[in-house]
Structures are given as structure tokens and as C-alpha cells.
C-alpha positions in Angstrom: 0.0 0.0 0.0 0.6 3.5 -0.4 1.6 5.6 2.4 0.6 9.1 2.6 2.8 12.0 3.0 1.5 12.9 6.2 2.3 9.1 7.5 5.6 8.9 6.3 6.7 12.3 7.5 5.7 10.7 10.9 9.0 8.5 10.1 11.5 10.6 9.2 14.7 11.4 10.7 16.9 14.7 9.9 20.4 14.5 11.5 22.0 18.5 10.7 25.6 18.0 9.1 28.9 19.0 10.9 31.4 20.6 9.5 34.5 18.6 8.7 37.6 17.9 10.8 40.8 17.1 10.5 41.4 13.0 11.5 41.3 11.6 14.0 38.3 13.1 15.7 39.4 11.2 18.7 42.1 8.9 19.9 42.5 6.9 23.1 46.3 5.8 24.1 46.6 3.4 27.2 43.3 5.1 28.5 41.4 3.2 30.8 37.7 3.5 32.9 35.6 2.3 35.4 33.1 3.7 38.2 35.5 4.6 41.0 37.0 0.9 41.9 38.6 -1.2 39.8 39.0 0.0 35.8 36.1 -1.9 33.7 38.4 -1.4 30.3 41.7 -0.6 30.4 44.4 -0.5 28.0 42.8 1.1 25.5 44.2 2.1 21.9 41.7 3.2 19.7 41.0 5.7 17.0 37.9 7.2 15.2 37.9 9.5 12.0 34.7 11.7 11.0 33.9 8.9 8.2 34.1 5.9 10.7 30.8 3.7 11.6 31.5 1.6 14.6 29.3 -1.2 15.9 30.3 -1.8 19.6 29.9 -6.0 20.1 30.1 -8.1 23.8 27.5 -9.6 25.9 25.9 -7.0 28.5 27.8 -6.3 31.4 31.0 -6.0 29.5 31.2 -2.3 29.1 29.6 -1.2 25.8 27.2 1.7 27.5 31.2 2.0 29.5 32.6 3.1 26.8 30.2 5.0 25.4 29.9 7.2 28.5 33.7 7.9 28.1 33.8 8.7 24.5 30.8 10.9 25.5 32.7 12.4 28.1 29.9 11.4 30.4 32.6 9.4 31.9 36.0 10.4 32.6 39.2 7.6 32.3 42.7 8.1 32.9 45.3 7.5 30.0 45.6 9.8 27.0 42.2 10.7 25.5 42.7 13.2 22.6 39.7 15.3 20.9 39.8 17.5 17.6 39.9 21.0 19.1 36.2 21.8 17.7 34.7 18.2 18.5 31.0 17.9 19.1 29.5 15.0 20.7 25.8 13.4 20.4 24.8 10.7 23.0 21.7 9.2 23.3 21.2 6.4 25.9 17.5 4.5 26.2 17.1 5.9 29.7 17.5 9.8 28.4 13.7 8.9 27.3 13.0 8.6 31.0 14.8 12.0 31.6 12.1 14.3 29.8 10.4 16.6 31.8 6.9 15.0 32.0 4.7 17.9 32.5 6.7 19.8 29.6 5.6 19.3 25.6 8.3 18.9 22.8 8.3 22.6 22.1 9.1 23.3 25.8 12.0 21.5 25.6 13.7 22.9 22.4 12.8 26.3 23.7 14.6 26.1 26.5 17.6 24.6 24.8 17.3 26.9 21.9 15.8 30.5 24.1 17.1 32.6 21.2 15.4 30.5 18.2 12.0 31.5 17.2 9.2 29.5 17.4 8.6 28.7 13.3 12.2 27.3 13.3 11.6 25.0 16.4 8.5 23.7 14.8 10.8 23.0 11.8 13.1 21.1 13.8 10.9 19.2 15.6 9.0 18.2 12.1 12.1 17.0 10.9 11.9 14.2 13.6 8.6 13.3 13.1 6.9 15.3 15.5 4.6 17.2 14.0 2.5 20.1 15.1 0.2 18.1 17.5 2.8 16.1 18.9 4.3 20.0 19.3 2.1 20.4 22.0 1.7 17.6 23.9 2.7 17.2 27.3 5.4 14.5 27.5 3.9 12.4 29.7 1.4 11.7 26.8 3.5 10.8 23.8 4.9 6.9 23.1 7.9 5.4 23.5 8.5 6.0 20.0 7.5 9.5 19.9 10.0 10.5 23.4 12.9 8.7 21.4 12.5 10.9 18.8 12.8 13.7 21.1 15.7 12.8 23.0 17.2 12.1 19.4 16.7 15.6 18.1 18.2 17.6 21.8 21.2 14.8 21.3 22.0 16.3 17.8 21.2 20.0 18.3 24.3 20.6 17.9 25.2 19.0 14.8 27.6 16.2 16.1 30.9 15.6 14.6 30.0 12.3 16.7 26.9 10.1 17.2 26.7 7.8 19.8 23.4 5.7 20.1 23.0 3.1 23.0 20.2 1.1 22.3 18.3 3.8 19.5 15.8 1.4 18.4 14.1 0.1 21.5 11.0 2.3 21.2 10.4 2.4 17.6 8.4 0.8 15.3 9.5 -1.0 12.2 9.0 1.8 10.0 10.9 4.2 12.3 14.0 2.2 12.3 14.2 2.2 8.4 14.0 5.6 8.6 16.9 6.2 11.4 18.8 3.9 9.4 18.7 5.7 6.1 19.3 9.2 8.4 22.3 7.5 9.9 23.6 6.7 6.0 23.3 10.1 5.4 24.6 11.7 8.0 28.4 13.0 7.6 29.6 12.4 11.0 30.8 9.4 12.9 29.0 7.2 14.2 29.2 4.6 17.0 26.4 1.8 18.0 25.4 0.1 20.7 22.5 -2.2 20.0 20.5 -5.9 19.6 19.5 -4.7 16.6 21.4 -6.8 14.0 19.2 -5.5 10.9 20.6 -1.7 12.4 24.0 -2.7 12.8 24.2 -4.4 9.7 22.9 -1.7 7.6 25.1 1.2 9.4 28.1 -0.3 10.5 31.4 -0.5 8.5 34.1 -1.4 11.5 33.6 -3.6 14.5 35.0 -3.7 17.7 34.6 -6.3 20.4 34.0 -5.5 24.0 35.5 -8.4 26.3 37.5 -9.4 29.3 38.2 -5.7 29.8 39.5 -4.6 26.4 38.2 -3.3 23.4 39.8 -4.9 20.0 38.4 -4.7 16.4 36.7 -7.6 15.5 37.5 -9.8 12.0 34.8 -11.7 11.6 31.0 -10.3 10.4 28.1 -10.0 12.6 27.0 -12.9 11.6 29.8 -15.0 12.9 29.2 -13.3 16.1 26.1 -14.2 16.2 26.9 -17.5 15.8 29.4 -17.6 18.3 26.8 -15.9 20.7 24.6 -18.6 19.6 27.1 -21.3 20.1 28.4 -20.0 23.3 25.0 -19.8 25.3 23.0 -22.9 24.1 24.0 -26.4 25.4 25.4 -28.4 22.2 22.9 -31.0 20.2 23.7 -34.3 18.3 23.4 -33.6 14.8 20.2 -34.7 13.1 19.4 -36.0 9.9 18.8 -33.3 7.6 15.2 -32.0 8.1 12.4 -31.5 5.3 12.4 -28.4 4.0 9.9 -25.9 5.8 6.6 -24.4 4.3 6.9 -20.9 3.7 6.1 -18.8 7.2 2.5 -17.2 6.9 2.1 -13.2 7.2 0.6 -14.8 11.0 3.6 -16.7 11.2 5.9 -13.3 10.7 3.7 -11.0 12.7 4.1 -13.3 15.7 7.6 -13.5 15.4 8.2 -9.8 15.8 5.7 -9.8 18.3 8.3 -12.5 20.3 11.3 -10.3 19.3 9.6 -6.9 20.8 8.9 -9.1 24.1 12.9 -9.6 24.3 13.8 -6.6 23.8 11.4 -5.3 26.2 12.6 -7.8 28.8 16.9 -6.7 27.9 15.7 -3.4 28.2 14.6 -3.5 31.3 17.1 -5.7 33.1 19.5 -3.4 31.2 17.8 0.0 33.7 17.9 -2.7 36.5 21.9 -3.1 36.1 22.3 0.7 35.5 20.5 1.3 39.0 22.7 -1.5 40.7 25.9 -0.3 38.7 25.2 3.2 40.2 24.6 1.9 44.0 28.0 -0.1 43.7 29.7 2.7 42.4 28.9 4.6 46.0 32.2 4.5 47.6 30.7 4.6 51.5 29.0 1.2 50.6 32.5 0.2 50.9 32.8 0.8 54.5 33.9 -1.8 56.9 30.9 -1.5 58.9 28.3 -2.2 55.3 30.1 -5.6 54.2 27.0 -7.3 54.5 24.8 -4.7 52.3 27.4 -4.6 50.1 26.9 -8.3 49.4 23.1 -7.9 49.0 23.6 -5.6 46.3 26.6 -7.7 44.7 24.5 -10.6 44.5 21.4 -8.6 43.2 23.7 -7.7 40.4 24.9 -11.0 39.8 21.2 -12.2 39.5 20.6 -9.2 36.6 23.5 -9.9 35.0 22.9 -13.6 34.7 19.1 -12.7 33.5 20.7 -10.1 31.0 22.5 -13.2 29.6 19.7 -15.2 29.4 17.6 -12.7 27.8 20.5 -11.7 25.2 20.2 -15.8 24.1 16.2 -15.6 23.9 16.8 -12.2 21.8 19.3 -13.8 19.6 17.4 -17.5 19.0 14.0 -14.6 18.0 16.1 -12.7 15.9 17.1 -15.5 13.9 14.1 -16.9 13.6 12.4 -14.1 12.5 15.1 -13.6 9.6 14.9 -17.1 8.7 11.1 -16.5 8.2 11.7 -13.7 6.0 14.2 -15.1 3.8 11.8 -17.6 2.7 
């Protein structure tokens, strides 16, 4: 079918474009980073140039967001970190959406970040996110998932980025939305660095790799879907091979829908375990917890995070066994 103008403007992303700099962007030499004990990456050597589209890869808990934050800034490490002189850094994180001022609407928001702009151009800005003039003015508290993401997308890149950084982008949007974010992320001239479940996103966006694990971060030389695999391989309990199977009947439009409907679920569930660890993360970075006198809370919360973590892990597997179904189905 058709869709209508006013639909698909619903959809549409419009990242502004930077201005070139000179490369490297950024480069890290023997930096390292962690939440006030020990260091959850460390030795890191890494560079990224204005052209560079980087997929961040590891199970959860390994220090994706981590690094993130510190190429962000929201974090700071020790080591050398260098930054182009006129850098500008986007970062949007899944619980920014959370952030929004409830009792505020869109407009609110972009005029308080933008006091000097008038109110046509804000409009235009926030229509070149998909929020058009009745999503304008409504409260926060009132939009979806989909519609906050947006958003916190648009005040991350008010600033037209040299650098993007997206930790889980995708979580509240709808099919259509992602298509759209990824052809905004082809088109935009900046770098770019992902952190998400989204296979279809990464695949589509992503040019370099790098592999987050045992506390360092080294590119990766295989392609996602080797990692997959070895995610696949490395969480499921080995089978006896089978004799080759008949070949399957086509999956049904049913058969599809109720796939994604699976995959959502899972990414619903990582999402929220993935809040749950940030909360614990935050509580065990609290230095007095450390205090002789709190050994036993401290080991409340340590096992509480264990018990996330080990959920997170589980979750990831159900995410990944969905996502292949659902591309086997489409394939067909």
C-alpha cells in the first residue's frame, strides 16, 4: 500500500551535518575507565575518523554503555584521550527517554535549549523528527515510546555532532521508524558509534567492528553474523546432529507478525534488566558502601547484580534465537 505524505513524514529522521575535521576526531592511548574501583576497560588504543561507523559488540555487562559514556565524556578515564579541538558529541542512551520533563511538551523543551530561536524554526526542527504540530504540543507524559525517542534524538543532535553515539536507538520504535533512522544515519556525515541488539541496524550502518570483552576493546574480524553464531554457540547447550530436516513451508504473514511480536517481548525484557543493572551499577559505584561497617549490604547488592546480569545473559540468548528466527522466516 501507499503511504501518505502525512504518514511517512511521521517516520522521518533529519540528523543536521557538521562541518569537517581534520582526522582523528578522537584517539584513546593506554586510557582506561571504570566507576570509582577497579577499571572496567583498560588498556585502550583506539582511534575514530569523521567517516568511521563503529558497531560496539560483547554480551551486556562487559562495558559497551562503558565506553560509550567515556567517548561521551559522560565518563572520565585516565590515559591519554585526545579530541579535535572543535569536537562535538551526540549521545543518546534509552534511559535519556525517561529523563524528559513529563509535565513539559516537545516545544518546551527545544525552547529552553534553543531561548534565542523562534518559534517557526523549532517547529521545523521538531517536524524534521517526526513530531509534527500536534505532537508539538503535547505534554510528555502523553507521547509513546517511539515519539519520546525521537525527542531525545533531536536535543542529542542539536548541535550538529561531529560524533553520534546511540546506545540502544531502536528500543522504542516501530518498524517503520528504524528504516528511517537507518537511512538518516547513512546520510549523515559524522561518525557514528552503536550500541544495539538490533542486527538488521548494525548491519545496515556499520562498517568497522569492535569487540567488547575481558576488559579490552579490539576490532573484530569476523562479520556480525559470525558473532552471532558464536553468541549462539556459546549460550546454548550443544545438540547431536540430526538428519537433515524436510524443508519448511513458507512462514505465513501470521507466522511473521508473531515472530516480531516474540522479538519486541525480548527486547522489552533486555531493556529493562539493562535500567535494572544501571541502577545497581550506580549503587556499587557509591564508595561509603565500601565501608567496613556495610560488608554485609554490600553483598546484598553484589549478589542482586549478579542475579541481573545472569538474567541479562539469558535474555540476550532468547533475543538472539528470536532474531534469527524471524530472519529465517523472512528469507523464505
Amino acid at each position: 500500500p501507499i503511504t501518505p505524505p502525512s504518514e511517512a513524514a511521521r517516520h522521518v529522521f533529519t540528523f543536521p551535518a557538521p562541518e569537517e575535521l581534520s582526522p582523528p576526531i578522537l584517539r584513546l592511548e593506554g586510557a582506561s575507565v571504570g566507576y570509582g574501583g577497579p577499571p572496567v576497560l583498560k588498556g585502550l588504543d583506539l582511534r575514530i575518523d569523521q567517516d568511521d561507523r563503529i558497531a560496539l559488540l560483547g554480551r551486556n555487562g562487559e562495558g559497551k554503555s562503558t565506553l560509550s559514556k567515556l567517548l561521551a565524556e559522560k565518563l572520565t578515564g585516565s590515559g591519554t584521550v585526545t579530541r579535535a579541538a572543535k569536537l562535538r558529541v551526540g549521545y543518546f542512551a534509552q534511559h535519556q527517554v525517561d529523563e524528559l520533563e513529563l509535565d513539559e511538551t516537545p516545544l518546551q523543551h527545544l525552547q529552553r535549549a534553543r531561548p534565542g530561536e523562534a518559534p517557526p524554526r523549532l517547529r521545523a526542527r521538531l517536524a524534521g523528527f517526526g513530531l509534527m504540530a500536534e505532537q508539538a504540543e503535547t505534554v510528555v507524559t502523553r507521547l509513546s515510546g517511539g515519539q519520546k525517542a525521537r525527542l531525545s534524538l533531536l536535543l542529542a543532535t542539536l548541535d550538529a555532532p561531529h560524533m553520534l553515539i546511540l546506545d540502544e536507538p531502536t528500543n522504542h520504535l516501530d518498524i517503520e521508524s528504524r528504516e528511517a533512522l537507518v537511512d538518516a544515519l547513512t546520510a549523515y556525515t559524522g561518525a557514528v558509534v552503536l550500541v544495539s541488539h538490533d542486527m538488521h541496524l548494525l548491519s545496515l550502518v556499520a562498517d568497522r567492528l569492535w569487540l567488547v570483552s575481558d576488559g579490552k576493546v579490539t576490532p573484530y574480524d569476523g562479520d556480525l553474523e559470525s558473532y552471532r553464531n558464536f553468541l549462539l554457540s556459546s549460550t546454548t547447550k550443544p545438540v547431536r546432529e540430526k538428519p537433515a530436516a524436510k524443508p519448511k513451508p513458507r512462514a505465513t504473514r501470521d507466522e511473521v507478525i508473531a515472530l516480531r511480536s516474540e522479538l519486541r517481548k525480548c527486547e522489552s525484557r533486555i531493556s529493562k534488566l539493562e535500567q535494572m543493572r544501571d541502577k545497581l551499577a550506580t549503587k556499587l559505584a557509591d564508595t561509603a558502601l565500601y565501608d567496613d561497617g556495610r560488608l554485609s549490604e554490600l553483598q546484598v547488592w553484589q549478589a542482586k547484580y549478579a542475579e541481573v546480569m545472569d538474567g541479562l545473559d539469558r535474555a540476550e540468548a532468547m533475543w538472539m534465537k528470536a532474531q534469527a528466527a524471524l530472519d529465517t522466516a523472512q528469507a523464505e
